[in-house]
N, C-alpha and C positions, 0 to 999 in steps of 0.2 A: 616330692618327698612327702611322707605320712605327718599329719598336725598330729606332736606331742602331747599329751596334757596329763595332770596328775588325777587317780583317782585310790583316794584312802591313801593307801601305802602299798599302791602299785605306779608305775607309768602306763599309759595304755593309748594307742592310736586311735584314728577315729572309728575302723570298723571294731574298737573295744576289743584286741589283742595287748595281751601284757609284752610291755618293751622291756629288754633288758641291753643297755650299752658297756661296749670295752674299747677303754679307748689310751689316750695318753696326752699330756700335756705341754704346748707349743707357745713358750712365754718367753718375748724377746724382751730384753729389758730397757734398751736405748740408753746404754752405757757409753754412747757417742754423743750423747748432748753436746751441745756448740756452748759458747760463755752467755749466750742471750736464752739458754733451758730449752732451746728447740730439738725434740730428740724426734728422729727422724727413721722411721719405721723400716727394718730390715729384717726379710725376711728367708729362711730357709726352706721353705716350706714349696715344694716344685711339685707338678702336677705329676712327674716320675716316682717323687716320692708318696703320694696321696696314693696314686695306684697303687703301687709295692704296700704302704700298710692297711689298703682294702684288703689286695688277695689275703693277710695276714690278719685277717678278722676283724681289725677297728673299724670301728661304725660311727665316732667320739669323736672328736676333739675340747678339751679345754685351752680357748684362745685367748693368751693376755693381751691387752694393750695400758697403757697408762694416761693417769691423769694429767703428765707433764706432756705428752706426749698431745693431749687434745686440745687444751689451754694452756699454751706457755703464756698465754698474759692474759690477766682477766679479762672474763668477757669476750678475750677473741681466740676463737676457734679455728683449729687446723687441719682445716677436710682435704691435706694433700694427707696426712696421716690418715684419715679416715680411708680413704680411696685404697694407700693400701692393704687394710684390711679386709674393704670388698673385696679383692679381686680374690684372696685366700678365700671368702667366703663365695665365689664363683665357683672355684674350683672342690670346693668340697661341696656344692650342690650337685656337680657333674659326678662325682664318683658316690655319690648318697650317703657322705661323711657328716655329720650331723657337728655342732658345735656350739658349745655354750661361752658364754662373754664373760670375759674376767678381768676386772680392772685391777689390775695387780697392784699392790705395793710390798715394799719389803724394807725395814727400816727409816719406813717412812718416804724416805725421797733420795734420788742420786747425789742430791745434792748435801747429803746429811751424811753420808757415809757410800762410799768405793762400790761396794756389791749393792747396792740399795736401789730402789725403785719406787717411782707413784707419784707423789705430790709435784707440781709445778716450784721452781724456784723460788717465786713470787709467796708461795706458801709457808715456805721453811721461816718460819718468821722467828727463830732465836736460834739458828744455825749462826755462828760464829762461824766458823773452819770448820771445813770435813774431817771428821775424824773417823782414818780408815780402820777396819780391825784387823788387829796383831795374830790370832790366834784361828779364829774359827770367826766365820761370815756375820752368826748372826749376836754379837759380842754387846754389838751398840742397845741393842733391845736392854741389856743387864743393864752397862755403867753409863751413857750415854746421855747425859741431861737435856741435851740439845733435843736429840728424840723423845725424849720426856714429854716434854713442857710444847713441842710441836703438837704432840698428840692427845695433849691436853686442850692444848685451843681449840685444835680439831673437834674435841668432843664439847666442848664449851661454847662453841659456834661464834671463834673468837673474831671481829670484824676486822674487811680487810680493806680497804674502799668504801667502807661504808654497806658494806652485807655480809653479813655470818659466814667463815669459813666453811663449816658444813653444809651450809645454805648454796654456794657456790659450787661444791661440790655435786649439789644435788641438782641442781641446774645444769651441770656438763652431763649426767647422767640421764635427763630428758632429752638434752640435744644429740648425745651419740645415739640412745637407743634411735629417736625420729629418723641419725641419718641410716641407719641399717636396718631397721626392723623390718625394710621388704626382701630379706634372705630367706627360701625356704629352712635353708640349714638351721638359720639360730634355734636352740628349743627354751633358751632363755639367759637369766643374766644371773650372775650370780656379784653382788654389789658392792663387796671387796674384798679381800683375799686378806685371809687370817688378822683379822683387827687386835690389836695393841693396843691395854690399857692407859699407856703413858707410865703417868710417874707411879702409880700401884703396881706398874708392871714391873719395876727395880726390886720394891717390897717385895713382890711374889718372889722374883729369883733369889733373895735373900734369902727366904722363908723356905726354901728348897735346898738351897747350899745347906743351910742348918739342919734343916731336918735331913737330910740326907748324909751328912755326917755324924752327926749325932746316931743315928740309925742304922749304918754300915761300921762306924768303925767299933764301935760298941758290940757286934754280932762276931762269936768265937770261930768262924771261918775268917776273919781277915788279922791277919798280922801286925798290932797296930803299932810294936815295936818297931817294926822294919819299913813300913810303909811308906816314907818319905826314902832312906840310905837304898831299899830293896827295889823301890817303884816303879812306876811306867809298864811293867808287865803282869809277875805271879800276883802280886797285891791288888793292882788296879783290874787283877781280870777274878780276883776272888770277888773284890766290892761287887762286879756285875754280877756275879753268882747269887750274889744273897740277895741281889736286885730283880732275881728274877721271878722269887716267892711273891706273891701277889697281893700278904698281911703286907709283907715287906713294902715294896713298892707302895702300896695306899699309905702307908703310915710317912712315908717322906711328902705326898703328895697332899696329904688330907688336913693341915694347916693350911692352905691356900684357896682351900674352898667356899669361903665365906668371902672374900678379896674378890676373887673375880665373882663370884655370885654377885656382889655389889655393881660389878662393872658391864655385866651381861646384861643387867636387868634395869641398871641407871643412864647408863653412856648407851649401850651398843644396840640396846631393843629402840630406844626411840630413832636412833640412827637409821636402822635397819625400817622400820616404817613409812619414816620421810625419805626415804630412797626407793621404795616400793611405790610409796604416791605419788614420785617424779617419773620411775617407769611407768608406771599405769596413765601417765601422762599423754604417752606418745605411742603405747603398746600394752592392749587390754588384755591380752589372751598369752602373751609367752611367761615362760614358766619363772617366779621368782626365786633366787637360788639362791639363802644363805648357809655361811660357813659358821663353826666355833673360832673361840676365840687363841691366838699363837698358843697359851699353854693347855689348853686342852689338846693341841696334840701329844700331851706328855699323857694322858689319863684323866685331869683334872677335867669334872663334870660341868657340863655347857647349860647354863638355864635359860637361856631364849627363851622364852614364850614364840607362838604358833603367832603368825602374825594378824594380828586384829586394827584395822583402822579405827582414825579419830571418829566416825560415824557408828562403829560396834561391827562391820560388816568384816568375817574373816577371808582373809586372802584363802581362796581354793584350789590356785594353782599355785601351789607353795613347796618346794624341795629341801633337804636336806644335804649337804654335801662336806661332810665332817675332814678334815684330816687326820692322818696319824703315823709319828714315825715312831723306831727304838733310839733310844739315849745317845744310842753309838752313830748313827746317823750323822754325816761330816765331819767324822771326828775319824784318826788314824788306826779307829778299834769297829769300822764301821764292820767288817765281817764278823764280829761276835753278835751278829743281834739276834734275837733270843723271840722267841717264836711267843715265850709266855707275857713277855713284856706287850708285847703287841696285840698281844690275847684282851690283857684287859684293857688296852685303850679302846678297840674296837668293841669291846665288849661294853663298854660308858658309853661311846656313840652309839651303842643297839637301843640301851635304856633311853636317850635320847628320842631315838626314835620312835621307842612307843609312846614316849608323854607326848610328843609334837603330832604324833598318828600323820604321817608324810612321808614321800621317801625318797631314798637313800644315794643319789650320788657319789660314790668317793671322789672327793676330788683332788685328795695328792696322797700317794703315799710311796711306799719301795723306798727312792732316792738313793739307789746303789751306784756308786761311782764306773764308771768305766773298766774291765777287770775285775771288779769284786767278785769273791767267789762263793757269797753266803746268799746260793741259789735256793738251800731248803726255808730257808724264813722266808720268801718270797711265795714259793710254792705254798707255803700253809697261808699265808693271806689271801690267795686267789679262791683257794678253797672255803676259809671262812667267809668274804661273801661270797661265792656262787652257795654256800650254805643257809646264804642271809636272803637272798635274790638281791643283793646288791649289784647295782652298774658301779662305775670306776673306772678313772683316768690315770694312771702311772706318771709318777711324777721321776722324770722328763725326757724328751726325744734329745738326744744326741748323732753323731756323725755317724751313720753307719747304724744306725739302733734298730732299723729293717732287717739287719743278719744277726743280729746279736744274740746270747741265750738268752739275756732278760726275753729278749720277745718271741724267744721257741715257748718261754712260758707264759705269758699274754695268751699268743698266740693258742686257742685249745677249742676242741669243742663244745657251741655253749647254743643257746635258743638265741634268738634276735627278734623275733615277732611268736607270743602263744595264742593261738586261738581260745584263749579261753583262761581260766586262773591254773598258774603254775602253784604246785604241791610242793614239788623239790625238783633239783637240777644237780647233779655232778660228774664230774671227767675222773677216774682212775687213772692215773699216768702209769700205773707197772703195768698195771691188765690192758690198758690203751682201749676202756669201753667206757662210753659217754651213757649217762641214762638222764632221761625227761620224763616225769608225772605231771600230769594236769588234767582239769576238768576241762573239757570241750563244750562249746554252746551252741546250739545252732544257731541262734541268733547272729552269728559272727560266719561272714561268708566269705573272708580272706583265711587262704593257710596260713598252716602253721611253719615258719621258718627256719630251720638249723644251721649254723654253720658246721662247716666241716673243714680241718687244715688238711687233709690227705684223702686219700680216695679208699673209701668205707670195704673190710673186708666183708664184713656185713653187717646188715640191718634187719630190725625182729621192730616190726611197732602191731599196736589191738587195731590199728587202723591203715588205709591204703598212704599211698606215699609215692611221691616220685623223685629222682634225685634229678639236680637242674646244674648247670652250668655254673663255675665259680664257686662251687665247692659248699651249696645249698638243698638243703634238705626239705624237702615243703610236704607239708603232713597235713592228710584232710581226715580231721576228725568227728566234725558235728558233737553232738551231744552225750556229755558221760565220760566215764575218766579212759585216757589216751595211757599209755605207756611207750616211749619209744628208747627201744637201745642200739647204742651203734658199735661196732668194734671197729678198732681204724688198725 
């Protein structure tokens, strides 16, 4: 398989073609923990199915595993867990499935809450009783003290044995990468999945419930007579409407932007450093993959700084991998989501991207249930980035998600390796014609790669071309701008 590395705000291989990946996200939670926190790695993930979503374009995986999962008691580590993630990472070096590492959490720990994931038992150190939620998954992040005040120590490098929770952390994250990093698959890590302020994080949600009412029921499209006796539908689907204007939405959001500015730039950039100096530990060269913080998947802007060590020397292989859902998202209104809403959260992750000058993994977004039928707001996000030259992992494989519509629309013609710097890229689904610009180099003596989901009525490229087996386009361009179209 081709060594990944970042260059500017491209990806690019080693003969210097620009990468771009489509992929999807394969995160088992170990919701079977035993009572001594040993969560014991299951996996769906079959070499039947790896094949099945090759021929269907993924080149990607985003793989969770968890920290309860590697250390259920400090200091000792559980390389039957590990083992089975090699073997997933076997099999996606056999089909040239590429994968990035994702220590997942979710509510901090299993053990903190029902749908939750990440921290070790031994961690949750002011868990009282799990308290499940009532309504919607991620509930505990709102009211949840226990989550609070975990994620407080966490960030406060609270001791636990006698070394800094963080510190501990950062040491499981030297000893997994050491046991894995001789996968060609890995193209890097990404250090942990949407991090949570703790107890600011309560404040923010307040601070949005407020504004968010204050701000919709106040607006002469919502009813705010009837609104409680009339609800659950014509009212609660006006309030989305007026949620959809973009003054609108900022003005519910743009109280919270100082809060987490404090928590991005106090808590979570030095987190995000010493977890880069524990992978640089045991792995010089794979790609360092941080995310924004849980509410900037709503819009709210991420201020990370570009990663710089304690010595001044900047991390070079440095990713971005933003999240973003709509509002509606696990919630029983998830087919209203609104193509504008999501406009601007990815449109704050684009400004991100320029102040960071790095690029762009998505790494979760869709999250349409099984059934949903709100296929055009999906369709416009594929489009915005292949707009953006954004790669992206669809967040998440389900039973059967190889035949599904979600993944007729994944599934589409897109570049996978450019000989050169790509200009723009996009698929037309009515016309069903793919077109690719870029500058060709000669310096670069690997083609140029396309995938293709059906077999091409025709192809028009300024350059020769041959089509290959598997439903690949390979384009020899050399030097000067390429144009290729395809109609399928």
């Amino acid at each position: 398989m081709n060594t990944i590395s970042v260059c500017g705000k491209r990806l690019v291989d080693e003969y210097g073609r620009e990468r771009i990946f489509n992929g999807l996200n394969f995160v088992y939670k170990g919701v079977d923990a035993d009572e001594d926190g040993v969560i014991r790695y299951q996996t769906h993930i079959t070499e039947e199915r790896l094949k099945a979503l090759k021929s269907k374009g993924v080149n990607i995986i985003r793989l969770g595993l968890t920290w309860a999962g590697i250390e259920p008691q400090p200091g000792e580590y559980n390389n039957e867990y590990l083992d089975g993630y090699k073997e997933v990472l076997k099999l996606c070096e056999k089909y040239e499935i590429y994968v990035f590492v994702d220590w997942h959490q979710d509510l901090f720990s299993h053990f903190c809450s029902a749908p939750g994931d990440g921290a070790p038992k031994w961690a949750c150190t002011h868990t009282k009783k799990r308290k499940d939620p009532i309504l919607i998954w991620a509930e505990g992040y709102f009211f949840h003290k226990d989550i609070h005040e975990a994620f407080d120590d966490f960030w406060n490098n609270a001791e636990i044995d006698g070394r800094g929770m963080r510190d501990r952390y950062c040491d499981m994250l030297t000893y997994t990468v050491n046991y894995l990093k001789d996968s060609e698959a890995i193209i890097g890590y990404d250090v942990m999945n949407e991090p949570f302020p703790g107890s600011p994080g309560g404040k923010i949600f307040r601070n949005l419930v407020r504004n968010g009412v204050e701000t919709i029921l106040f607006n002469k499209r919502v009813d705010r007579k009837n609104l409680i006796t009339n609800a659950m539908h014509k009212d609660v689907m006006a309030m989305l409407s007026v949620a959809d204007d973009p003054k609108v939405y900022n003005k519910i959001i743009e109280n919270a932007k100082d809060m987490l500015f404090e928590f991005d730039t106090k808590r979570y950039y030095p987190f995000l450093v010493a977890a880069a100096e524990a992978i640089r530990k045991a792995d010089e060269t794979g790609i360092i993959i941080s995310e924004n913080c849980y509410y900037s998947n709503l819009g709210i802007p991420c201020s990370v700084p570009r990663i710089i060590y304690k010595n001044g020397e900047r991390e070079e292989n440095h990713l971005f991998s933003p999240h973003g859902y709509d509002i509606t998202v696990d919630t029983p209104l998830t087919n209203n989501a609104s193509p504008y809403r999501v406009d601007f959260i990815f449109d704050e992750h684009k400004r991100t991207q320029e102040r960071m000058n790095v690029p762009v993994l998505v790494g979760e977004w869709g999250g349409m249930v099984p059934g949903s039928d709100e296929y055009p707001a999906l369709e416009h996000l594929i489009e915005k980035f292949d707009s953006n030259k954004w790669s992206h992992t669809y967040w998440h494989y389900y039973e059967d998600f190889e035949n599904s519509k979600i993944m007729d629309i994944i599934c589409r013609p897109m570049p996978i390796a450019v000989a050169g710097e790509i200009k723009k890229y996009s698929y037309d689904r009515k016309e069903k014609v793919f077109t690719l610009t870029y500058t060709g180099s000669s310096t670069i003596k690997a083609p140029t790669l396309i995938y293709l989901p059906s077999e091409p009525k025709k192809i028009w490229s300024t350059k020769s071309y041959v089509m290959k087996e598997g439903g690949i386009l390979q384009v020899y361009a050399g030097k000067g701008e390429c144009i290729v179209k395809v109609e399928l």
